[in-house]
N, C-alpha and C positions, 0 to 999 in steps of 0.2 A: 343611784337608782338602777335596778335591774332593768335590762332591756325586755321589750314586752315578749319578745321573740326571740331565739336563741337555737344556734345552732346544735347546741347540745336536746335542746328539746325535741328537734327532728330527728339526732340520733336516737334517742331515747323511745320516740314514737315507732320510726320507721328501721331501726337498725337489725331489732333480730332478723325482722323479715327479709333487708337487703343478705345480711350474712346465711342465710339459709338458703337462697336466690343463684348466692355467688359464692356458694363452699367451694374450697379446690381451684377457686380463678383470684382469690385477696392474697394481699403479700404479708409475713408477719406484722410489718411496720403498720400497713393500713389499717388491720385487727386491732393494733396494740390505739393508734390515734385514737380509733371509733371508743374504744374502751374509756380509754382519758377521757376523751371529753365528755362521755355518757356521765361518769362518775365523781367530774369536777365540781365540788364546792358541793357533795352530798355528804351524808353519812357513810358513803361505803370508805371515805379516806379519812374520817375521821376530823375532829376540829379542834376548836375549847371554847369556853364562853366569857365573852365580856363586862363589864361593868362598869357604869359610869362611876367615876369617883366623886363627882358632887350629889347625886339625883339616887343613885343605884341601878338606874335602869339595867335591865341587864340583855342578853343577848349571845344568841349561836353564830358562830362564824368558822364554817366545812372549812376544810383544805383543799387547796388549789392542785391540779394536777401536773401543772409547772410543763408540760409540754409544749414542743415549742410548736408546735398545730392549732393550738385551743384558742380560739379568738378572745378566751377571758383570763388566760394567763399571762399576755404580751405585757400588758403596759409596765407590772412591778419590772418585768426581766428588761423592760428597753429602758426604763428610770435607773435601773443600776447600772446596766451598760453606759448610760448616757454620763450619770456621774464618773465614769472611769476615763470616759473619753474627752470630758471638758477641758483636762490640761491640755491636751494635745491641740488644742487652735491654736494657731497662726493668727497675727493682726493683720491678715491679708485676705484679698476676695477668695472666695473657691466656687467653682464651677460643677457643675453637673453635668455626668456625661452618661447617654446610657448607650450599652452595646445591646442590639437585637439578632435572633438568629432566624435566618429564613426558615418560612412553612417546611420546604421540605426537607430540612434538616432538624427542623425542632419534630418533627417525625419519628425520626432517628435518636434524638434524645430521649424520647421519652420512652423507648423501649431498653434504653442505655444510661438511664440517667445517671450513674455514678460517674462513668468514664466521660460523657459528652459535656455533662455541665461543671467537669472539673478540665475541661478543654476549653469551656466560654470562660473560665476565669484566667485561663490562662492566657491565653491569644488575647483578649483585650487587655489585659495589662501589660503585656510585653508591647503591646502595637504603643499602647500608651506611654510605654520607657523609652521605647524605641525613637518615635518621633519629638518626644519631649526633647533628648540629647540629642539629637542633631541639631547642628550650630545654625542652617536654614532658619529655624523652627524657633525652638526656647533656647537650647543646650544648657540644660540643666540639667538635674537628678530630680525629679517628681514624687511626689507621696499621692496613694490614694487609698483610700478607703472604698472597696468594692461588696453590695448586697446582691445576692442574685434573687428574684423573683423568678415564678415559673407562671404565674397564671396573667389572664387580663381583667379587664373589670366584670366580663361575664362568665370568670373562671373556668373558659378555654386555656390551651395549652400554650403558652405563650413566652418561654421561656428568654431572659433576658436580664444584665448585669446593670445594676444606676451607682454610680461612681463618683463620690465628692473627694476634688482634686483641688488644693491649694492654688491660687494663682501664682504659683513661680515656681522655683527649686533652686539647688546648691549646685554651682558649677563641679567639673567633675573633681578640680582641684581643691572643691572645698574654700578659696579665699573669697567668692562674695554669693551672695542671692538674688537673683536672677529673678525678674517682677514681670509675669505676661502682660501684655497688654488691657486696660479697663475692660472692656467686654469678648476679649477675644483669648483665648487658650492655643490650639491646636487647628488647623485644616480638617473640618470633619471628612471632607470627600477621601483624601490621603490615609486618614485614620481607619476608615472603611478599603480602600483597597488592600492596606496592610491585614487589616482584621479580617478579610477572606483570603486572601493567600495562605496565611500564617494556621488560619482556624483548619481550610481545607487540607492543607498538606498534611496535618498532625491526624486532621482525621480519617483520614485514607495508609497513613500508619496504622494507627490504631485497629484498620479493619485486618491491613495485611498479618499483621502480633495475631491476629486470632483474638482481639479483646472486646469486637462486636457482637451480641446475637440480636437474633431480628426471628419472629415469631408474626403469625396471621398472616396479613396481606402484606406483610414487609419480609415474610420469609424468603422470597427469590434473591432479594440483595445478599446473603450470606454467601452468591456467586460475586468474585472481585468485579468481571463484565459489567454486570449487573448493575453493580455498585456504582461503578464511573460513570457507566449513561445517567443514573440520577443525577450526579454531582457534575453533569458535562454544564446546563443550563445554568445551576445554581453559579457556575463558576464565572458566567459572563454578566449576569444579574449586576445592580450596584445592593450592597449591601450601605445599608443607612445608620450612620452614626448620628446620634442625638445630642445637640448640646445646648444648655441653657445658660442667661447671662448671668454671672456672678451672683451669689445672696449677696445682702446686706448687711454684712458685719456677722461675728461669729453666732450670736444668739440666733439668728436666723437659721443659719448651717445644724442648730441644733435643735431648734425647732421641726427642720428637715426630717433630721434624722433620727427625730423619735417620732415619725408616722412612718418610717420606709423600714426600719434597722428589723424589724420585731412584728413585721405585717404581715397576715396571713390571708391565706385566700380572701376570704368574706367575714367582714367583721358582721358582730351582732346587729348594729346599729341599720346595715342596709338592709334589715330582713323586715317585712311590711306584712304580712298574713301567712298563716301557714294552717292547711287544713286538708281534708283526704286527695282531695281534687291537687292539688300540688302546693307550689311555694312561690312567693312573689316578692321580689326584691328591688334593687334599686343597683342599676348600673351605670358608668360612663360608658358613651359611645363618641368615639374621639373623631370619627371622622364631621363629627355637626361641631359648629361652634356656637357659643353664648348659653341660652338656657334650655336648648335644646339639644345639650349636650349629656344632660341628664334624663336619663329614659328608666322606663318600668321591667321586668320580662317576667315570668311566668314558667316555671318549670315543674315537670313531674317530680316527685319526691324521691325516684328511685335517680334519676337523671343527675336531680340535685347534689344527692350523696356522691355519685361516680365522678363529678365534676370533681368535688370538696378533694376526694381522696386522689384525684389525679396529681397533687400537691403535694406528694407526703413524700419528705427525702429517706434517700437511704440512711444507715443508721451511722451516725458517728460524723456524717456528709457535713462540713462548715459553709453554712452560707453569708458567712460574713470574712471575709478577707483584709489584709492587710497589704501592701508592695510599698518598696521604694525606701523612701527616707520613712513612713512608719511601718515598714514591715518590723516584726517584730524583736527580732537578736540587735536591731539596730535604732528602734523608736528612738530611747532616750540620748542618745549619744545624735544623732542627725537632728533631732526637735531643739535641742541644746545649742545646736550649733549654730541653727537658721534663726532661733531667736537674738545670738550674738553678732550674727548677721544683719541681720534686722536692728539691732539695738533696742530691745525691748527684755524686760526685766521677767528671769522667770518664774515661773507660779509660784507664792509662797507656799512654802512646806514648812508649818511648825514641827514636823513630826509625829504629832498626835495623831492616833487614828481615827478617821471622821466616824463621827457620829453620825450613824444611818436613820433615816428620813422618816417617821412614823405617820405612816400611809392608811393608818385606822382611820375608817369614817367616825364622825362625832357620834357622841350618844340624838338619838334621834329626839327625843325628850327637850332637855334642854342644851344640848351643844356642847355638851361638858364630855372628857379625857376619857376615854376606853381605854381599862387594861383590860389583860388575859386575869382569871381569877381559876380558873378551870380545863385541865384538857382531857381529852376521852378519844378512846382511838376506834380506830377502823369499826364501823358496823355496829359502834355504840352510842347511845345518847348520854347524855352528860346528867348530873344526882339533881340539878335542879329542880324545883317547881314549873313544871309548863304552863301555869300563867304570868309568869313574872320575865319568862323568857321568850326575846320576838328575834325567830330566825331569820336573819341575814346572810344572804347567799355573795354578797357582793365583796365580804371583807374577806380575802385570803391571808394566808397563814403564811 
């Protein structure tokens, strides 16, 4: 079922005016999101129409604008991703870890985003090799799987890495696998001092290469002076690493990871009214706990949009990482070897290439098999009779 409320519908309502508001201040990228998601699952991309094969019922279903911004293009893209990554579990617990970057350096990111938050992936997974291999510690070789998120639940700027880590690794010699303890991984306090060291140094390179710019109220930092007195306090701060206990068994790990892999600011589903006076949604606020952890808020429409788009990566930017035993020149030969380690048998492979998952909704009629009978492109409607056909906005192409 469509949701009743959609973010696209605010763009839709509210979008020429923001972009006419803020000509000469949007990035292409921002333009290009607002554009998608205006025109996701219309006629302007075009679709084909359906048909039940028992009933006839028949039906329109638009194309999806597949970007990865659109709160209604995620799920097919994190169900294929999720199928690719099913072999790749371990019969062992894994952990979640998430790395956060202080206020006044997520500052700095987000006038920088390419360069700063290709620094948060990197300083947490090194902090996390790092400590993993020290014989203290695990001493092992680690896999993880790193998402970067940028927003929080009231899509403030909030930039920060959540990271499922196998409970063990492959000593560095490769002869056994190394099992962390049942609810314990890493030292998170140790993780955090390394992950400010590590983070702050690279990024105070970074300033000296000339690879920062800083624009508004952040323009005086483009003086190095400058620069270090911000990062003097941040440096003495504790930086907080986050760790939670083991899932339960790998179905759960993937359960995870197809709400976090493919998440975007604000899905459809928390949008509650939307009308001239503004927008009303449904947020976590983390510092309350139990059921009043779930709160309402209220935003202007213009505020609303500026939030959305403060999320929008640069182009080509991966925010899904790999390191370790699955980074990628090395997945299959390290996953190979931990399961021989482990004694456990690995994933069959007939060979045959899987047959992909048909994610059509039923005919709504009587529950019977939609195919495609028709397709018709961009800015067209399709030769049917418009009484026989009932548009569905929900089925992507």
């Amino acid at each position: 079922m469509r949701a009743s409320i959609e973010v696209a519908d605010i763009f839709r309502a509210a979008g020429a005016a923001y972009r006419r508001v803020h000509a000469g201040h949007m990035s292409l990228p921002q333009l290009k999101v607002m554009s998608a998601v205006e025109n996701c699952r219309t006629a302007a991309l075009g679709g084909h129409v359906e048909a039940c094969e028992d009933c006839g019922q028949r039906r329109i279903a638009y194309n999806s604008c597949r970007n990865r911004h659109c709160p209604k293009c995620q799920g097919a893209a994190a169900r294929t991703w999720l199928c690719e990554r099913e072999a790749d579990l371990l019969p062992v617990g894994y952990f979640h870890v998430v790395f956060t970057l202080p206020a006044e350096v997520a500052d700095i990111a987000f006038q920088n985003k390419a360069a700063v938050y290709d620094l948060l992936f990197k300083a947490a997974s090194e902090t996390m090799l790092t400590i993993a291999a020290d014989r203290k510690h695990l001493g092992a070789r680690i896999g993880i799987t790193a998402v970067l998120h940028t927003w929080g639940s009231a899509m403030t700027h909030h930039p920060h890495v959540h990271m499922i880590v196998p409970g063990g690794g492959i000593t560095p010699d490769g002869s056994r696998w190394v099992s962390a303890r049942p609810a314990f991984l890493l030292p998170v306090r140790l993780l955090g001092k390394l992950f400010r060291r590590l983070f702050l140094a690279r990024l105070v390179a970074l300033h000296d290469a000339g690879r920062l710019g800083f624009f508004g109220t952040l323009a005086h930092l483009a003086e190095r002076q400058a620069f270090l007195r911000l990062l003097s306090p941040v440096r003495k701060k504790r930086w907080v690493v986050y760790a939670k206990a083991p899932f339960a068994g790998p179905e759960a790990v993937l359960a995870y990871l197809s709400r976090y892999t493919h998440r975007v600011a604000i899905s459809n589903r928390r949008l509650i009214t939307f009308d001239e006076t503004g927008i009303i949604f449904r947020y976590k606020d983390y510092r309350c706990d139990g059921a009043d952890r779930q709160q309402i808020m209220t935003l202007a429409i213009e505020e609303f949009i500026r939030r959305f788009l403060l999320h929008v990566l640069p182009r080509g930017f991966h925010r899904i990482r790999h390191y370790g035993l699955l980074a990628g020149s090395a997945r299959k030969t390290s996953l190979a070897l931990a399961r021989e380690l482990l004694d456990v048998a690995p994933p069959v492979d007939d060979g045959k290439p899987g047959e992909p998952d048909d994610f059509r909704l039923p005919c709504p009629c009587c529950g019977g098999r939609m195919i495609v009978i028709e397709m018709f492109e961009r800015w067209k409607q399709p030769r049917g009779p418009p009484d026989q056909t009932t548009p569905n906005r929900e089925t992507a192409s």
